[in-house]
C-alpha positions as a LaTeX table, in Angstrom:
\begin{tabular}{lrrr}
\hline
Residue & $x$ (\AA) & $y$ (\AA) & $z$ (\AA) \\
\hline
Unk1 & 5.04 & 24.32 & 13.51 \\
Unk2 & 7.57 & 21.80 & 14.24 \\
Unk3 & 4.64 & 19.17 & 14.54 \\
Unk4 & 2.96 & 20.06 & 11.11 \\
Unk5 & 6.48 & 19.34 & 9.56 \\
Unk6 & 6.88 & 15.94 & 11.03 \\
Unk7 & 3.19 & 14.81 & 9.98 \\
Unk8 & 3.99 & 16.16 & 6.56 \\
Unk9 & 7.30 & 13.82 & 5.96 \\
Unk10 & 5.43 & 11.18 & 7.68 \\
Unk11 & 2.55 & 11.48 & 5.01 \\
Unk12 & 5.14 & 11.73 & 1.99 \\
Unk13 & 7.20 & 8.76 & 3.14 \\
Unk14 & 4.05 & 6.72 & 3.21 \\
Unk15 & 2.23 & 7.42 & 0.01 \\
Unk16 & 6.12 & 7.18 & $-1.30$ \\
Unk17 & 5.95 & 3.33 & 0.08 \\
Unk18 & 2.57 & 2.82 & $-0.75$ \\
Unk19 & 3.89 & 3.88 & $-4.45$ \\
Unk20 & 6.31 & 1.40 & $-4.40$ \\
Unk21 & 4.71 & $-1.50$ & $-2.45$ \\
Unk22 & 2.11 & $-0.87$ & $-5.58$ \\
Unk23 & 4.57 & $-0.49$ & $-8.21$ \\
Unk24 & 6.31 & $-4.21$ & $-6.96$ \\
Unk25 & 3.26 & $-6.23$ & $-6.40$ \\
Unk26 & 2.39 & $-5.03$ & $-10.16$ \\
Unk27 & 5.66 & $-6.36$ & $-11.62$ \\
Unk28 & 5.40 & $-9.50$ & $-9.60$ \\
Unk29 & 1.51 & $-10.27$ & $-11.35$ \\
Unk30 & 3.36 & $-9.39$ & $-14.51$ \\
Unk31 & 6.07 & $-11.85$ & $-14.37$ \\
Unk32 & 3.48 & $-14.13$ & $-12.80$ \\
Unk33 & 0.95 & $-13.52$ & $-15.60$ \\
Unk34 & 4.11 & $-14.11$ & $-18.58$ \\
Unk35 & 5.12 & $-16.83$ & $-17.08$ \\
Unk36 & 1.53 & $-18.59$ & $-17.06$ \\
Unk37 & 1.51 & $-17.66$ & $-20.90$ \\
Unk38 & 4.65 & $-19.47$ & $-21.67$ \\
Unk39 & 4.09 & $-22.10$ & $-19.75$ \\
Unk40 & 0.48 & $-23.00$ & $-21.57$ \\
Unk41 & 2.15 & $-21.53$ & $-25.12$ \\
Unk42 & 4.72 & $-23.74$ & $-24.63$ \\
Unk43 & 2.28 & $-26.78$ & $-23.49$ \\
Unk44 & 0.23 & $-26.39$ & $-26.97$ \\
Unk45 & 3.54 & $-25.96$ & $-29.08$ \\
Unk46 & 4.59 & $-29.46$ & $-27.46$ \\
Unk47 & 1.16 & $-30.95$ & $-28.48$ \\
Unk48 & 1.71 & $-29.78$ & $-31.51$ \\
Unk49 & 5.27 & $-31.03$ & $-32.33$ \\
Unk50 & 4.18 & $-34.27$ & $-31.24$ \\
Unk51 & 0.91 & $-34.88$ & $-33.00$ \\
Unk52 & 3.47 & $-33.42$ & $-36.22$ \\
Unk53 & 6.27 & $-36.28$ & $-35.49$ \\
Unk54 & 3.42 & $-38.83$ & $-34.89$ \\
Unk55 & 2.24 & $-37.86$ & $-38.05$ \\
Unk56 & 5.68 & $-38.19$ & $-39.86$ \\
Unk57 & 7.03 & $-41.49$ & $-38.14$ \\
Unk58 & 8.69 & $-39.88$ & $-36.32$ \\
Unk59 & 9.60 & $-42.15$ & $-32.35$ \\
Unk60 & 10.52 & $-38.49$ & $-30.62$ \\
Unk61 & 7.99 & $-36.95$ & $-28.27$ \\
Unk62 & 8.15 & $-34.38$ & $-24.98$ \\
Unk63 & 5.95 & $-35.72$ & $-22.17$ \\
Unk64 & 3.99 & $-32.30$ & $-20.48$ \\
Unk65 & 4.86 & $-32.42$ & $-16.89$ \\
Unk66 & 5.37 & $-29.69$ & $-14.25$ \\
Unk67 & 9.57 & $-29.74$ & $-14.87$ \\
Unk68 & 8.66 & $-29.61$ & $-19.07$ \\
Unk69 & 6.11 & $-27.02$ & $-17.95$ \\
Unk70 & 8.70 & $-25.07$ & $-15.60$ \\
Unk71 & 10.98 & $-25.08$ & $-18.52$ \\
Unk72 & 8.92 & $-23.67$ & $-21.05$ \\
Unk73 & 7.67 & $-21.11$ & $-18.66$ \\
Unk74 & 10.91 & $-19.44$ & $-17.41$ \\
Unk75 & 12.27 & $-19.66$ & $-21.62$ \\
Unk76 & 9.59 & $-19.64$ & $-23.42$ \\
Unk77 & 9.65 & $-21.14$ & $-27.08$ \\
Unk78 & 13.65 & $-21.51$ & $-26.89$ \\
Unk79 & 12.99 & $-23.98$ & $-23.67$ \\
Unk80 & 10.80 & $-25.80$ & $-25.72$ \\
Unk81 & 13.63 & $-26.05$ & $-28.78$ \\
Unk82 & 15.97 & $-26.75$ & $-25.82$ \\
Unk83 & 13.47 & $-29.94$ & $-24.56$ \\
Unk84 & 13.71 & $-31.46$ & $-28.13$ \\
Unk85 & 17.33 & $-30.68$ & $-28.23$ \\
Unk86 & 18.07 & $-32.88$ & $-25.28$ \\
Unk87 & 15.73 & $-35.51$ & $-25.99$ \\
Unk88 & 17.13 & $-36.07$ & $-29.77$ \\
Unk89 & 20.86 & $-36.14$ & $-28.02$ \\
Unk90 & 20.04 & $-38.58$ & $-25.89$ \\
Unk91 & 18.52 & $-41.08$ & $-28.56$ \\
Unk92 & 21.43 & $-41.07$ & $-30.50$ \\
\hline
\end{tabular}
């Protein structure tokens, strides 16, 4: 009796790790998967801005490297509002 009891807890506490060893490998692949979406969102919306200042005179552009891409991942549009910001400070 005192056997059956120690298999059962031993069966509970694994499927209860197994739960949660699934349950933080999927929220890892989600922040893995957002961040991969900002980052290229961010990329495009960078084009963009500069093919629009081009277009309008405009001297100011973002280069797309990892550290712009890095940015833009982890904040999303505001990082890219944030890249502009600095460069435009430090032109005037």
């Amino acid at each position: 009796m005192q056997e059956m009891s120690l298999t059962s807890f031993w069966i509970i506490a694994g499927s209860c790790v197994l739960v949660l060893g699934i349950m933080i490998l999927k929220n890892r692949a989600r922040f893995a998967l957002d961040f991969l979406v900002r980052a290229v969102l961010g990329a495009c919306t960078i084009a963009y801005v500069n093919k629009w200042l081009a277009q309008q005179g405009i001297l100011l552009a973002v280069g797309i490297n990892p550290v712009t891409l890095l940015t833009t991942g982890s904040l999303g549009f505001s990082g890219v509002a944030l890249l502009y910001g600095i460069l435009l400070l430090k032109i005037l």
